[in-house]
Backbone as a chain_set.jsonl record, in Angstrom:
{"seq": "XXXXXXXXXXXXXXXXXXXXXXXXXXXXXXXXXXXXXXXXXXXXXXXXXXXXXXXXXXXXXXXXXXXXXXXXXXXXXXXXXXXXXXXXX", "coords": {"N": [[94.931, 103.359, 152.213], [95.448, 104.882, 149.034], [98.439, 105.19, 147.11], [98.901, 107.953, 145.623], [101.297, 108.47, 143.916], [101.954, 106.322, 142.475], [99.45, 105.321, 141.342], [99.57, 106.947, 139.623], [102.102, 106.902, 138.142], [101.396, 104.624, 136.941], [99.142, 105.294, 135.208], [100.769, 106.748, 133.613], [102.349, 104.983, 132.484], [100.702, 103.626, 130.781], [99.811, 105.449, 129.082], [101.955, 105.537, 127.676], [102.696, 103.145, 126.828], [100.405, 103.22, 124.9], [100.841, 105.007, 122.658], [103.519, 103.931, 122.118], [102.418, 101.565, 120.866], [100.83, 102.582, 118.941], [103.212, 104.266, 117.491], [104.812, 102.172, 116.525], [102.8, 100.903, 114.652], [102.199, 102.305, 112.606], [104.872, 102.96, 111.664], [105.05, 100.357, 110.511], [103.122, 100.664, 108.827], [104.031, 102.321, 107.178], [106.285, 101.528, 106.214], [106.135, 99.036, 104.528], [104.165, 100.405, 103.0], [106.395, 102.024, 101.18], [108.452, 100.042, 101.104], [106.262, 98.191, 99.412], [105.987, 99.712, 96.883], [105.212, 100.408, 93.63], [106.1, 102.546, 92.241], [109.584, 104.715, 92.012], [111.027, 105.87, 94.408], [112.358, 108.006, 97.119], [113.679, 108.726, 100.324], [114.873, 112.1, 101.631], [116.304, 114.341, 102.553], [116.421, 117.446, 103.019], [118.907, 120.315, 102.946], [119.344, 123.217, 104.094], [119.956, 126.986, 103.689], [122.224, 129.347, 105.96], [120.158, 131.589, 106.817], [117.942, 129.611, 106.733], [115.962, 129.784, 104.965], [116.069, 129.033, 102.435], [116.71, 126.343, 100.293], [119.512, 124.135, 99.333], [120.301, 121.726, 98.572], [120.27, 118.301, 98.664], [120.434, 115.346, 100.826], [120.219, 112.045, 100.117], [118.196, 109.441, 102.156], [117.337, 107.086, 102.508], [116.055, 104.328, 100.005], [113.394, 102.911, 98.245], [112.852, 99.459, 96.427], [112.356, 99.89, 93.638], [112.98, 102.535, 93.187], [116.237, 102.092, 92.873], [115.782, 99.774, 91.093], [114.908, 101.613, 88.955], [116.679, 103.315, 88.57], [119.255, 102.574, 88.803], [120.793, 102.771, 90.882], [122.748, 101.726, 93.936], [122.058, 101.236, 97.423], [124.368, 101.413, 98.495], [126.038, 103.838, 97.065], [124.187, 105.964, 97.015], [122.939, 106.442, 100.051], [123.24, 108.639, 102.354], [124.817, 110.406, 100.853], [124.941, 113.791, 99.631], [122.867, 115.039, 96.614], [124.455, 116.978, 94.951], [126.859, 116.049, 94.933], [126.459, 113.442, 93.624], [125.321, 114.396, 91.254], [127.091, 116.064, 89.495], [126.372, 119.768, 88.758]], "CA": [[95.088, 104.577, 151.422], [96.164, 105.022, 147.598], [99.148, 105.601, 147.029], [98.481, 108.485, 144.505], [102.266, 108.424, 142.981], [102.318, 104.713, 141.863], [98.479, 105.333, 139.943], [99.841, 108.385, 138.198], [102.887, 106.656, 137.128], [100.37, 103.27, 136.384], [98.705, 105.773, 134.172], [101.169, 107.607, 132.521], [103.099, 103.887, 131.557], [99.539, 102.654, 129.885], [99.456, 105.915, 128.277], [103.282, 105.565, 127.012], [102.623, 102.154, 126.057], [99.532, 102.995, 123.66], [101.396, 105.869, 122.171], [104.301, 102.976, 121.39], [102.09, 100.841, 119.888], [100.766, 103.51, 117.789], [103.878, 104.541, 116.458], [105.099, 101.04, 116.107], [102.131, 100.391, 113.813], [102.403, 103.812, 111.957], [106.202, 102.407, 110.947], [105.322, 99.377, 109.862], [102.356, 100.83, 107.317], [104.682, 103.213, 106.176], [107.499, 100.57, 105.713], [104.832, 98.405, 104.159], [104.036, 100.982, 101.937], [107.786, 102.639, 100.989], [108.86, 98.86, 99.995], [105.891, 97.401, 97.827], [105.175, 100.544, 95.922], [105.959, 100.351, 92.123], [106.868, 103.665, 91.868], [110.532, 104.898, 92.783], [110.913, 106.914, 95.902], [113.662, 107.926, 97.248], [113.677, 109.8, 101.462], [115.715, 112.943, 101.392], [116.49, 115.332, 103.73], [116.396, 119.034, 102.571], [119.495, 121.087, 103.587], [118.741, 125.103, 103.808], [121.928, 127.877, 104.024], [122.262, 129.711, 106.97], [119.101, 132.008, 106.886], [116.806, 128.627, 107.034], [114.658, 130.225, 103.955], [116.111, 128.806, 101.023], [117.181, 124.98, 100.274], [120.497, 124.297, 98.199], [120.733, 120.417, 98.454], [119.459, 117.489, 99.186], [120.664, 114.433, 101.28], [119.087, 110.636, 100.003], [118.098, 108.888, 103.281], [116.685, 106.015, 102.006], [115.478, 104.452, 98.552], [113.039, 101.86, 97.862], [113.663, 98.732, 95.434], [111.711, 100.224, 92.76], [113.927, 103.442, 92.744], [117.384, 101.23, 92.89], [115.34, 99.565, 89.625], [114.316, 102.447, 87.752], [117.625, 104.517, 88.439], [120.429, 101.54, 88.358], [121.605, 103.065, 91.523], [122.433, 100.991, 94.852], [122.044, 102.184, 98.674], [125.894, 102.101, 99.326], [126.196, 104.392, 96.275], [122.817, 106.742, 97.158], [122.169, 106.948, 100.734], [123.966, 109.282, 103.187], [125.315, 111.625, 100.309], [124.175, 115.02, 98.79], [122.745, 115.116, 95.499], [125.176, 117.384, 94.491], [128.131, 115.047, 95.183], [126.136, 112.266, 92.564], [125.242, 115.155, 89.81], [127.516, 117.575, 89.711], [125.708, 120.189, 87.505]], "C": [[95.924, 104.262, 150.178], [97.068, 105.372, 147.643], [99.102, 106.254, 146.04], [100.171, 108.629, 143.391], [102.17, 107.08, 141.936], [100.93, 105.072, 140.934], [98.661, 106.266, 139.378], [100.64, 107.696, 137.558], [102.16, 105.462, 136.389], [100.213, 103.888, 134.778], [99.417, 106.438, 132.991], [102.04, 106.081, 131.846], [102.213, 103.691, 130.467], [99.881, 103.868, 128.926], [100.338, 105.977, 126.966], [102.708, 104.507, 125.787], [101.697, 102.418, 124.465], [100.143, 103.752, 122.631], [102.786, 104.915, 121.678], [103.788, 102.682, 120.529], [101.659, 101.671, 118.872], [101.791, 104.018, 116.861], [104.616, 103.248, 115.656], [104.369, 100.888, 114.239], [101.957, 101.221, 112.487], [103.957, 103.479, 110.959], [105.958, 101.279, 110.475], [104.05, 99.846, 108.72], [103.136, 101.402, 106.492], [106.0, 102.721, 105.44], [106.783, 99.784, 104.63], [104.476, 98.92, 102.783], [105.367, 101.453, 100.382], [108.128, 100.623, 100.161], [108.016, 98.03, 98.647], [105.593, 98.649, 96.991], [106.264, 100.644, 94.849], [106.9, 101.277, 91.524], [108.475, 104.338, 92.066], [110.6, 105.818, 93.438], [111.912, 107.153, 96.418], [113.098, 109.02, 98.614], [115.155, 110.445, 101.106], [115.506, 113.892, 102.325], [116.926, 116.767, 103.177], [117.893, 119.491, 103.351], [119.567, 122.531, 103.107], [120.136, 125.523, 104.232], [121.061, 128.302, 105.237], [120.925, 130.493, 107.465], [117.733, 130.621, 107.324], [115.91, 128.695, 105.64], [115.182, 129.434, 102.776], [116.757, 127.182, 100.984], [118.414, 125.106, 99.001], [120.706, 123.47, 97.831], [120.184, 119.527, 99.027], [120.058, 116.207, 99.829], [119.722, 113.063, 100.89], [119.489, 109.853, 101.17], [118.059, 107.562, 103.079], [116.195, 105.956, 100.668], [115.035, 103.305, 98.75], [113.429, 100.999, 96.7], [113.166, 98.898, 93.913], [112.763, 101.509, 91.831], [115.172, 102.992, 92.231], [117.011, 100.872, 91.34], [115.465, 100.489, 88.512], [116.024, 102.956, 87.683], [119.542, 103.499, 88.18], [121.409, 102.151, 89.378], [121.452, 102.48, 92.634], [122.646, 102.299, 96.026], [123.646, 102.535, 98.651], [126.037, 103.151, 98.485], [125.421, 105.832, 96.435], [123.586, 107.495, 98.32], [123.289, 106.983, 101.626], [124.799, 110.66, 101.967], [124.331, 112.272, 99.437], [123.96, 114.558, 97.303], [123.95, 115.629, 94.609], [126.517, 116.911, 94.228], [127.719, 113.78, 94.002], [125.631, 112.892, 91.545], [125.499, 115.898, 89.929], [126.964, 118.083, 88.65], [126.982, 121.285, 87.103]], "O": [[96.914, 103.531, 150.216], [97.035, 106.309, 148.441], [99.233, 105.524, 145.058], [100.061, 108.876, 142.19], [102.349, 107.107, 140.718], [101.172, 105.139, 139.729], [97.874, 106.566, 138.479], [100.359, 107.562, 136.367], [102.372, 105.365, 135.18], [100.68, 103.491, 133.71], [98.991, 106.652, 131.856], [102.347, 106.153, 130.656], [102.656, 103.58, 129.324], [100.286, 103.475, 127.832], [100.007, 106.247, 125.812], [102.418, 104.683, 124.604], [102.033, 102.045, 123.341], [100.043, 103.216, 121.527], [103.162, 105.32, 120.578], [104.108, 103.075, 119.407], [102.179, 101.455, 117.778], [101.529, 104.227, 115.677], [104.929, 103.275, 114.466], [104.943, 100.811, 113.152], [101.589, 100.703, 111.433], [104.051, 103.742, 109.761], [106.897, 100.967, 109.743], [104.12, 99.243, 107.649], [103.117, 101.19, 105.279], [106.594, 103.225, 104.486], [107.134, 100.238, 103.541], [104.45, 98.273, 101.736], [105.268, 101.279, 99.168], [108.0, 100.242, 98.997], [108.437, 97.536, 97.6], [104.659, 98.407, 96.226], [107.479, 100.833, 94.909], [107.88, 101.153, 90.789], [108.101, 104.718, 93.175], [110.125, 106.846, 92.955], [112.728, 106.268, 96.157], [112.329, 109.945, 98.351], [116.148, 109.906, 100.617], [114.398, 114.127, 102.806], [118.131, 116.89, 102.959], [118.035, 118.965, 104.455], [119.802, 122.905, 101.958], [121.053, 124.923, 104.792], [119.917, 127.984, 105.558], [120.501, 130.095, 108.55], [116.803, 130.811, 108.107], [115.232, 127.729, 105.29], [114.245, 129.217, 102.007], [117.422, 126.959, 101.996], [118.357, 125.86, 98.03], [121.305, 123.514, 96.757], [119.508, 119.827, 100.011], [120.386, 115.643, 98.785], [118.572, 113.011, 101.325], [120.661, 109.541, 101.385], [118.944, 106.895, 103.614], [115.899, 106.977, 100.045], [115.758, 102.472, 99.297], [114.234, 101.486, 95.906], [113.549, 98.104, 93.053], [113.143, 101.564, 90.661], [115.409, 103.4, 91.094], [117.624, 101.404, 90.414], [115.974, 100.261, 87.415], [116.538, 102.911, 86.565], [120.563, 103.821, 87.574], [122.61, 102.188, 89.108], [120.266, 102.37, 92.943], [123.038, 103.462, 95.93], [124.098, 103.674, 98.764], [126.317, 104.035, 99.295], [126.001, 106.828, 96.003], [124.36, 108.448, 98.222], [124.094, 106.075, 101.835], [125.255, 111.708, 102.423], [123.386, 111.818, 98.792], [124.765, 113.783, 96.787], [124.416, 114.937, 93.703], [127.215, 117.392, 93.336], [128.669, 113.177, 93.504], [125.346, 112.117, 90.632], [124.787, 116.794, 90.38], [126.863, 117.411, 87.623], [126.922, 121.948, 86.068]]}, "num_chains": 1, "name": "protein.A"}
């Protein structure tokens, strides 16, 4: 007799696994992409006030070496602080 626990969990590892490799491969196009592209780019993280509806600022997550180029600004300098903290208007 089957032991029907052990081929459920069988199945749900394979299914983990493919769902890894998928995102694996998903991060490395998008890394792939984010570093050779000419253009400058910069990830940012929206922050909204208390309601949720409206955005006031922006967090830089990340910047490709294109942005760094164009803008003459490095990561330690960028990424982890608000916009508003690097142009005060």
């Amino acid at each position: 007799m089957v032991d029907t626990a052990l081929v459920t969990q069988k199945k749900q590892n394979s299914s983990e696994s493919v769902v890894k490799h998928s995102l694996y491969s998903n991060q490395f196009i998008y890394q792939s992409l984010f570093t050779q592209l000419s253009d400058g780019f910069a990830y940012c993280k929206l922050l909204f006030d208390k309601s949720g509806a409206d955005a006031f600022d922006y967090v830089f997550c990340d910047l490709n070496q294109s942005f760094r180029n164009i803008t003459q600004l490095g990561n330690e300098s960028v990424v982890g602080k608000k916009v508003s903290e690097l142009f005060p208007w």
